[in-house]
Backbone and ligand atoms as CSV (ligand in chain L), in Angstrom:
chain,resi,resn,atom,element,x,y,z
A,1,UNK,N,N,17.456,2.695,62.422
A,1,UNK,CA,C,18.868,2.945,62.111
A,1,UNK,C,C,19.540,1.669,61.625
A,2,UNK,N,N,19.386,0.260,61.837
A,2,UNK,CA,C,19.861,-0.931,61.784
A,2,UNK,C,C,19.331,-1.584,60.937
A,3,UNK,N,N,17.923,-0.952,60.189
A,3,UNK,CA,C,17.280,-1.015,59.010
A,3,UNK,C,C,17.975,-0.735,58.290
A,4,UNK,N,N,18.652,0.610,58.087
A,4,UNK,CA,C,19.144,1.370,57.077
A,4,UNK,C,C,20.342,0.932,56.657
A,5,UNK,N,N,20.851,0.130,57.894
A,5,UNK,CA,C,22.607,-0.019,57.557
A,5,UNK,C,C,22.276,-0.746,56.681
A,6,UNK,N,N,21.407,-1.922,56.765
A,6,UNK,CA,C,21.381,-3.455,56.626
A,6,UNK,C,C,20.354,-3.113,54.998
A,7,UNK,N,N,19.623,-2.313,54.862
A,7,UNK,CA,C,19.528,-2.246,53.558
A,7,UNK,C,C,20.211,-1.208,52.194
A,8,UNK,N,N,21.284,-1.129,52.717
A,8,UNK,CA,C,22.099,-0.564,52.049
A,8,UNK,C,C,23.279,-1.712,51.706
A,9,UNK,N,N,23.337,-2.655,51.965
A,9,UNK,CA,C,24.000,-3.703,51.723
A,9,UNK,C,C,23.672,-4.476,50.131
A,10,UNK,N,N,22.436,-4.512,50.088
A,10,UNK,CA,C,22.078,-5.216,48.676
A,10,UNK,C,C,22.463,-3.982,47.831
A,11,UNK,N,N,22.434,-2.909,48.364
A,11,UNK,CA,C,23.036,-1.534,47.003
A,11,UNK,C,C,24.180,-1.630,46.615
A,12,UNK,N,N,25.413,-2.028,47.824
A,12,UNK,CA,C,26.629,-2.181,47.756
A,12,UNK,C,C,26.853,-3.076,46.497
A,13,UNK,N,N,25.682,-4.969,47.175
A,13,UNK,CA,C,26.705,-5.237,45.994
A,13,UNK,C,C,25.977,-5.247,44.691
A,14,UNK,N,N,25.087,-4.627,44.182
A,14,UNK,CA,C,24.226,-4.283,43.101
A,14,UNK,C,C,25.556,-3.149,42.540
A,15,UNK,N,N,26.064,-2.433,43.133
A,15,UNK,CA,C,27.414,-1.883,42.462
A,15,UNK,C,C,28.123,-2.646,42.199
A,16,UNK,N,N,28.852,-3.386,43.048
A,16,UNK,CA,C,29.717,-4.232,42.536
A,16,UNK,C,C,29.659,-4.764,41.146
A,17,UNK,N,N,28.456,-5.409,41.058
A,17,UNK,CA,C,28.296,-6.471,39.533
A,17,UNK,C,C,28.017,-5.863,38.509
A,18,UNK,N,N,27.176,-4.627,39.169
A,18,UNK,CA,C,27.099,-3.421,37.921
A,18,UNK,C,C,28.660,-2.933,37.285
A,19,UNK,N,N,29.698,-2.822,38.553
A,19,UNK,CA,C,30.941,-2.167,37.840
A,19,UNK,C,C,31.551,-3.720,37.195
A,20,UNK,N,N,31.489,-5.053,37.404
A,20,UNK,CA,C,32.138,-5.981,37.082
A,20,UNK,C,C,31.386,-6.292,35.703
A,21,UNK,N,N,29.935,-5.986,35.443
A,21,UNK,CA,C,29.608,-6.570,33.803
A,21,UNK,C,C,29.690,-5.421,33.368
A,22,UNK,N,N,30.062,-4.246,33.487
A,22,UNK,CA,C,29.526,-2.549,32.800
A,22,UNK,C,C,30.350,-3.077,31.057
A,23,UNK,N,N,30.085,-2.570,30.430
A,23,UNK,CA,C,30.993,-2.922,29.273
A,23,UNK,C,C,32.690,-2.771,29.285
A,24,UNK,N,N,32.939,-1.341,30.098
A,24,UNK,CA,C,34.356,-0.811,29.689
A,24,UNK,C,C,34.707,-2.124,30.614
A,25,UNK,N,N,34.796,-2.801,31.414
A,25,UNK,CA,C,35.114,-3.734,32.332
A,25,UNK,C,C,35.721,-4.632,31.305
A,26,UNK,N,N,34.353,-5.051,30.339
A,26,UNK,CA,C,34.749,-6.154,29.633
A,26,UNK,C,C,35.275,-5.704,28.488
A,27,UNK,N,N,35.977,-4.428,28.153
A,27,UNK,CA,C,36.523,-4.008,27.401
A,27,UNK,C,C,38.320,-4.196,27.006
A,28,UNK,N,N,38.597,-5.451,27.367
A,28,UNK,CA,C,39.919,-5.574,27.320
A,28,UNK,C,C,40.317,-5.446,25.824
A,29,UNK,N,N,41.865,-5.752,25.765
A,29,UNK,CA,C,42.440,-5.954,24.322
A,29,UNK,C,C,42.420,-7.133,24.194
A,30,UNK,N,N,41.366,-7.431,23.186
A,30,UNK,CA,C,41.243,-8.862,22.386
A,30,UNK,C,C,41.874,-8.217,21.227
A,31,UNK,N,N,42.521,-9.894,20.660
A,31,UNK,CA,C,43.368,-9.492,19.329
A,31,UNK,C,C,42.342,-9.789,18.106
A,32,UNK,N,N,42.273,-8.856,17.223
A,32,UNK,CA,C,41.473,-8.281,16.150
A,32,UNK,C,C,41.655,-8.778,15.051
A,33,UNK,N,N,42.948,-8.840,14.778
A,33,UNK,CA,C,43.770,-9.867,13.255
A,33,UNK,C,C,45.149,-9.226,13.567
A,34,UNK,N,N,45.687,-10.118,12.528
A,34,UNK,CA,C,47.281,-10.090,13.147
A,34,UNK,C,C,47.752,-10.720,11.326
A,35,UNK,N,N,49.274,-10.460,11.588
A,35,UNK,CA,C,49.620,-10.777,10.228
A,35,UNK,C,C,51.335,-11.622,10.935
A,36,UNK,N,N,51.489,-12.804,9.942
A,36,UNK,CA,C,50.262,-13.454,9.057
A,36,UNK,C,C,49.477,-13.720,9.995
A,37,UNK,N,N,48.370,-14.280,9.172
A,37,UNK,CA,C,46.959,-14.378,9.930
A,37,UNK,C,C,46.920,-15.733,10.313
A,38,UNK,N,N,46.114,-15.652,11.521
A,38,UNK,CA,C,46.064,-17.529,12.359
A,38,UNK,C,C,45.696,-18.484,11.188
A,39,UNK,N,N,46.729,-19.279,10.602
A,39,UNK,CA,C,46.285,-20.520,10.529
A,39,UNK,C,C,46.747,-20.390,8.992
A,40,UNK,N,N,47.249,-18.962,8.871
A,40,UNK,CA,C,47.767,-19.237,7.508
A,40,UNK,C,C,48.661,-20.030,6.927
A,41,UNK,N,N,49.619,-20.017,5.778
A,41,UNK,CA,C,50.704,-20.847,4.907
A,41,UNK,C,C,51.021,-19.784,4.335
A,42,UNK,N,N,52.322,-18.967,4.997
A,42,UNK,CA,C,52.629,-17.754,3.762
A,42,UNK,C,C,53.658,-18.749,3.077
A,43,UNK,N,N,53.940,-17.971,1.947
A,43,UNK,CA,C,55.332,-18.532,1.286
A,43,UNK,C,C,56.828,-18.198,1.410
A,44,UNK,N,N,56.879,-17.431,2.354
A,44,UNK,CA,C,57.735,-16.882,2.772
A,44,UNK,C,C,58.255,-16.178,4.569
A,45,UNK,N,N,59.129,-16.062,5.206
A,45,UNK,CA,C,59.163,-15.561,6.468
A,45,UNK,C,C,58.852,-13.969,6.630
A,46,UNK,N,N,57.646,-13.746,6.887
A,46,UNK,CA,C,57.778,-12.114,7.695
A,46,UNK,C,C,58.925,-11.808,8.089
A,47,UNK,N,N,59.197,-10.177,8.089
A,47,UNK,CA,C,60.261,-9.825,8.471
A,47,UNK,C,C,59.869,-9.802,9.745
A,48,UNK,N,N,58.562,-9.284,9.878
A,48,UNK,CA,C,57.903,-8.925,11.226
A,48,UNK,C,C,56.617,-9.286,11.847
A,49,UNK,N,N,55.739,-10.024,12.716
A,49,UNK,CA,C,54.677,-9.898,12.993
A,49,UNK,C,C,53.799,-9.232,13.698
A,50,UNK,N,N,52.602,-8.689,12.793
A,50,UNK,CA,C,51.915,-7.658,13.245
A,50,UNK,C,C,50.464,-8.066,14.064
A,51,UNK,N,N,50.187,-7.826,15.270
A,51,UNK,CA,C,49.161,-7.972,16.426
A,51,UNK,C,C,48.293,-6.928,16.295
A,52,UNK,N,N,47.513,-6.944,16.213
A,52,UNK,CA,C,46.478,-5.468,16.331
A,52,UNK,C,C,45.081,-6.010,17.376
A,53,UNK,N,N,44.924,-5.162,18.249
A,53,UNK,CA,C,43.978,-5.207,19.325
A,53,UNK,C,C,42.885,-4.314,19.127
A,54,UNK,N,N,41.476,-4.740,20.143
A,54,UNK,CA,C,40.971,-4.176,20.180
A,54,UNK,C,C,41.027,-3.066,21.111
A,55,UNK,N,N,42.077,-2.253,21.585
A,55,UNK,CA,C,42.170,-1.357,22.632
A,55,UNK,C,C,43.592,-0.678,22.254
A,56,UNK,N,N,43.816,0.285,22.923
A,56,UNK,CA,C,45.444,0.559,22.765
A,56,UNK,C,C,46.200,-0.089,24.000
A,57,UNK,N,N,47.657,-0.577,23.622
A,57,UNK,CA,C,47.880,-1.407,24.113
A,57,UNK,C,C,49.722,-0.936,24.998
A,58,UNK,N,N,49.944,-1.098,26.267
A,58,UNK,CA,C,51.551,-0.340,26.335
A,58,UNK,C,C,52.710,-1.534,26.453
A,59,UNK,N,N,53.203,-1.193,25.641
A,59,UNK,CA,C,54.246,-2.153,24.438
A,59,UNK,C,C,54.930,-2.517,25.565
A,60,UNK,N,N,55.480,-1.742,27.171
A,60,UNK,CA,C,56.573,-2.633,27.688
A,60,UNK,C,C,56.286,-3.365,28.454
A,61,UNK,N,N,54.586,-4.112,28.755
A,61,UNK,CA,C,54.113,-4.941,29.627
A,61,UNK,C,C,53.876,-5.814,28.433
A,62,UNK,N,N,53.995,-5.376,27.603
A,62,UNK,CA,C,52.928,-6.766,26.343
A,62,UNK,C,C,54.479,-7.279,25.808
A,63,UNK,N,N,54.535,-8.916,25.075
A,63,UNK,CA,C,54.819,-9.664,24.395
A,63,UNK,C,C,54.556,-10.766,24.449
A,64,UNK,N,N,55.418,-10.993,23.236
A,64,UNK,CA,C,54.990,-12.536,22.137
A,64,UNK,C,C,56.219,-13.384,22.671
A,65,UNK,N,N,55.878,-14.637,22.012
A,65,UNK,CA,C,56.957,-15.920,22.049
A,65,UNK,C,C,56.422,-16.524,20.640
A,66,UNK,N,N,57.272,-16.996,20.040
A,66,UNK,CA,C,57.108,-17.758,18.696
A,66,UNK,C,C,57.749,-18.951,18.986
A,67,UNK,N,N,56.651,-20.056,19.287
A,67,UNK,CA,C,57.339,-21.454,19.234
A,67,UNK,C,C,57.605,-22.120,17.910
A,68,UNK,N,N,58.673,-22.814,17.671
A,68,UNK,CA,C,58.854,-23.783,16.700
A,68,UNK,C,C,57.997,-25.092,17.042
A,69,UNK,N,N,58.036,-25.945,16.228
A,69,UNK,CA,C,57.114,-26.922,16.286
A,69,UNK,C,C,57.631,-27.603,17.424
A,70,UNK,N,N,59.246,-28.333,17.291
A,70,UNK,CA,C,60.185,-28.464,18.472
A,70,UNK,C,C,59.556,-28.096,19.716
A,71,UNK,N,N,58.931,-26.532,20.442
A,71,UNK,CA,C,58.624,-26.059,21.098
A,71,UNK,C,C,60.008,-25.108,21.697
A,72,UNK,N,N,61.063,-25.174,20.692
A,72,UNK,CA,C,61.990,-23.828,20.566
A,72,UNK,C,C,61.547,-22.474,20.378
A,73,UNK,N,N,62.081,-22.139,21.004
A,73,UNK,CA,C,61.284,-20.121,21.266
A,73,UNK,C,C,62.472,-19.700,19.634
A,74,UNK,N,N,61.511,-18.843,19.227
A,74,UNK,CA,C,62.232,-17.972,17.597
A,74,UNK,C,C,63.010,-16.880,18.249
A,75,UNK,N,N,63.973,-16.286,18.099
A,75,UNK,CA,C,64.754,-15.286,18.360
A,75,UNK,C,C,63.888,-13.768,17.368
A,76,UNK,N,N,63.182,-13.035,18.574
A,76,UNK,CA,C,62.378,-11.943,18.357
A,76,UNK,C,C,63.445,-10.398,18.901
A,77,UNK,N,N,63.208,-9.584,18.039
A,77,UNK,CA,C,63.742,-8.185,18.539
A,77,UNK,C,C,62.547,-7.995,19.881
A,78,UNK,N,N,62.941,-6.812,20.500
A,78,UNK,CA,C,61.618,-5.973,21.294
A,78,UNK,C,C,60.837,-5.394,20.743
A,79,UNK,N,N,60.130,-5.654,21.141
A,79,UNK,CA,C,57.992,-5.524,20.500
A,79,UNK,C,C,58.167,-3.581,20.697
A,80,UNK,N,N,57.407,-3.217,19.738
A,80,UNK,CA,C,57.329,-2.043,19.102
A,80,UNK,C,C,55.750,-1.859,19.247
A,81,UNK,N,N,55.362,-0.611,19.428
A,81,UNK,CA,C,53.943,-0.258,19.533
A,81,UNK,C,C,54.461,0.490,17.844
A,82,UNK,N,N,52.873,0.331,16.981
A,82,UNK,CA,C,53.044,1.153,15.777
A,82,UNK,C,C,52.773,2.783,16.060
A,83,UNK,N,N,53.828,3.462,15.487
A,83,UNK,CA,C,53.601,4.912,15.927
A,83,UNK,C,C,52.444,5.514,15.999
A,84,UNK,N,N,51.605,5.138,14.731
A,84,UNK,CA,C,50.288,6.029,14.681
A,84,UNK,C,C,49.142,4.952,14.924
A,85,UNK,N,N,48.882,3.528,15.077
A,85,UNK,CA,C,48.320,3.167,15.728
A,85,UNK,C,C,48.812,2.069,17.031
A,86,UNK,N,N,48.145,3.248,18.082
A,86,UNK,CA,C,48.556,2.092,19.436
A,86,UNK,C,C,47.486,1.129,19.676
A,87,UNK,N,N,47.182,0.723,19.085
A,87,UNK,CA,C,46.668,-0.866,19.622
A,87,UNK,C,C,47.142,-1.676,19.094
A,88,UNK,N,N,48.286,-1.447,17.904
A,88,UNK,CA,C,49.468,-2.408,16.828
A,88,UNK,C,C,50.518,-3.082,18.037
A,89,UNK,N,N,50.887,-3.846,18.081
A,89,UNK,CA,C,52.079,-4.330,18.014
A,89,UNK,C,C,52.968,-5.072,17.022
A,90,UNK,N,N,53.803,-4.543,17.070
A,90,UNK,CA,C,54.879,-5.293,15.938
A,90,UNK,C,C,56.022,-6.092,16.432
A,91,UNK,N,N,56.190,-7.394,16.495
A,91,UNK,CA,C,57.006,-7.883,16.572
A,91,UNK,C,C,58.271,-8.638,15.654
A,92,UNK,N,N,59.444,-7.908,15.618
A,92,UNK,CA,C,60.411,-8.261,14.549
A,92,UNK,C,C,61.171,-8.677,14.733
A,93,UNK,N,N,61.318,-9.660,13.401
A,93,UNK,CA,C,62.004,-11.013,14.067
A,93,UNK,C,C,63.557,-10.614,13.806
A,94,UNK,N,N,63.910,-11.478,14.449
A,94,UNK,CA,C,65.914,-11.237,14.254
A,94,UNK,C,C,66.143,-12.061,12.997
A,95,UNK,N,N,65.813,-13.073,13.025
A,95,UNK,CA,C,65.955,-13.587,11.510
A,95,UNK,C,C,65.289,-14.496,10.791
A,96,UNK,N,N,64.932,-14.527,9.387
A,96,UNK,CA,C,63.726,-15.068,8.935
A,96,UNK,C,C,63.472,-16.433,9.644
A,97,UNK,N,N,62.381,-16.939,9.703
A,97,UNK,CA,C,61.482,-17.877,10.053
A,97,UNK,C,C,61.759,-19.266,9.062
A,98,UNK,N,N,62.539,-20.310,9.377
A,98,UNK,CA,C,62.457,-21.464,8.349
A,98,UNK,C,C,61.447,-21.896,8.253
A,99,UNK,N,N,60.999,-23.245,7.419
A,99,UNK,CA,C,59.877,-23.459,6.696
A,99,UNK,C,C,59.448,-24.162,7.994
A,100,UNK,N,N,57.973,-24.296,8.400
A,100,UNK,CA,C,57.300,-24.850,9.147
A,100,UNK,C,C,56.510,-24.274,10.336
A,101,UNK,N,N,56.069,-24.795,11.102
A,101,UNK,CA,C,54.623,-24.483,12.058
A,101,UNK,C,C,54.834,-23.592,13.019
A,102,UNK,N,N,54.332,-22.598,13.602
A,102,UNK,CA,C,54.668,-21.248,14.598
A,102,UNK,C,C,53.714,-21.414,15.281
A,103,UNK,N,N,53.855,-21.648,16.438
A,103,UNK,CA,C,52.531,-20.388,17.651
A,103,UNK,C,C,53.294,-19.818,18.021
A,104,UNK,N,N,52.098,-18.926,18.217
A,104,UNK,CA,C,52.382,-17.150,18.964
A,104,UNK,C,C,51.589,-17.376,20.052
A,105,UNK,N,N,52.343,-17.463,21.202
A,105,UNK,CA,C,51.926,-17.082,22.461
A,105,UNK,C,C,51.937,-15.557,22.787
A,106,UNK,N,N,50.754,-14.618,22.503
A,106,UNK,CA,C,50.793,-13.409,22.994
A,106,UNK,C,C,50.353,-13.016,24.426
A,107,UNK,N,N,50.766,-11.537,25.418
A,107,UNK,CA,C,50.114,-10.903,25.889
A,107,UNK,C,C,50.530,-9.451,26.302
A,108,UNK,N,N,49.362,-9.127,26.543
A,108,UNK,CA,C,49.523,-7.672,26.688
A,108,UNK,C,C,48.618,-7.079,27.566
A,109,UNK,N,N,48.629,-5.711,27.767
A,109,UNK,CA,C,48.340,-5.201,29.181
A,109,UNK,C,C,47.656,-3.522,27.835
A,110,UNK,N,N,46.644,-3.867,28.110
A,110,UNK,CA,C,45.956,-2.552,27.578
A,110,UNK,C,C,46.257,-1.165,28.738
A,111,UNK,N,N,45.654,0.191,27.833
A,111,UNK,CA,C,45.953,1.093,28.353
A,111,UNK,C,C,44.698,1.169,29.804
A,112,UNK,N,N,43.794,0.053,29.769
A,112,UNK,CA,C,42.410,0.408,30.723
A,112,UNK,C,C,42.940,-0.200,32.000
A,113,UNK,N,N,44.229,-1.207,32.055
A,113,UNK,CA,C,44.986,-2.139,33.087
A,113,UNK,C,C,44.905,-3.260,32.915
A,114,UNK,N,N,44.174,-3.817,32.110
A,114,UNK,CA,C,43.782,-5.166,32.082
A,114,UNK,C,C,44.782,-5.793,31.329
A,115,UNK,N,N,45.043,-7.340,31.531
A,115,UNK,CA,C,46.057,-7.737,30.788
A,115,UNK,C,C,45.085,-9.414,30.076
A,116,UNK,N,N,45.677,-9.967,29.104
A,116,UNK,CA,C,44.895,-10.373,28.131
A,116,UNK,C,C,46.098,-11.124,27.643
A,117,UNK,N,N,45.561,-12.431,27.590
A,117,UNK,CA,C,47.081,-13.038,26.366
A,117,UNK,C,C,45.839,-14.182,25.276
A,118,UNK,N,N,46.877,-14.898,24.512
A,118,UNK,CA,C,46.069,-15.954,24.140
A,118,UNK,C,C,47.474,-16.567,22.438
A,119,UNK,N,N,46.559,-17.322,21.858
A,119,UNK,CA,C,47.660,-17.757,20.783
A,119,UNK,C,C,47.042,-17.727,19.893
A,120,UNK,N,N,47.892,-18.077,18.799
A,120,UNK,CA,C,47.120,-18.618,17.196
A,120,UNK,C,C,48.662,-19.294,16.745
A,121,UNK,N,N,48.449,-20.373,15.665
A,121,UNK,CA,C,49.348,-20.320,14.768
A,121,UNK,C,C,49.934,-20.105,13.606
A,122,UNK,N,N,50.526,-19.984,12.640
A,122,UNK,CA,C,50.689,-20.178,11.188
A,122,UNK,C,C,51.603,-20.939,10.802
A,123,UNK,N,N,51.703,-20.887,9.510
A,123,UNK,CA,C,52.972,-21.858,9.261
A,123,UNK,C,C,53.805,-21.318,8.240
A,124,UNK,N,N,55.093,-21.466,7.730
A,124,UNK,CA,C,55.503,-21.034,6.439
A,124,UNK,C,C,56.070,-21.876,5.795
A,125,UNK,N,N,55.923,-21.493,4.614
A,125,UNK,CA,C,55.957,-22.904,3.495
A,125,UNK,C,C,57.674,-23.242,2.883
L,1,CU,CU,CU,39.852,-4.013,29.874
């Protein structure tokens, strides 16, 4: 009987690591491409910047910050999921972007629970 408990223990955690590497586990929302794209030079300010994930994503746990080079936050509307694709986010800005260097500090909280952030920058000319 004290056999049995005691080898049912290595099963336990043989689940465990099985549910912690299974794929959907490691299936969070990584960001896929985004517009503008990391590291670009547009010539102009987006009205809006677009995030697209690998997962669908729920818009009122997720956002962005747009630093100025300064490390001044950009004045952003509230982040928008795209109607027909949810793994979009759109973030629109309140008013164009002057010339020079941006990170985007993103994150977001996919529909699986997991939450996920990370950055990129661009710049505009
Ligand atoms: Cu996940």
């Amino acid at each position: 009987m004290l056999k049995t408990r005691f080898s049912a223990l290595p099963g336990a955690a043989a689940l465990v690591l099985a549910v912690a590497f299974s794929p959907a586990a490691l299936a969070h929302a990584h960001l896929k491409s985004q517009y503008p794209a990391a590291n670009a030079n547009v010539e102009a300010s987006p009205q809006a910047l677009t995030l697209t994930f690998s997962e669908d994503i729920e818009p009122a746990f997720s956002g962005v910050d747009i630093l100025a080079a300064n490390q001044q936050a950009m004045p952003v509307a509230e982040v928008e999921r795209a109607p027909k694709q949810h793994n979009q986010l759109i973030v629109p800005l309140e008013k164009p972007l002057p010339a020079g260097s941006y990170q985007v500090n993103w994150h977001v909280l996919s529909v699986d629970g997991h939450r996920t952030k990370g950055s990129y920058t661009f710049s505009v000319k």
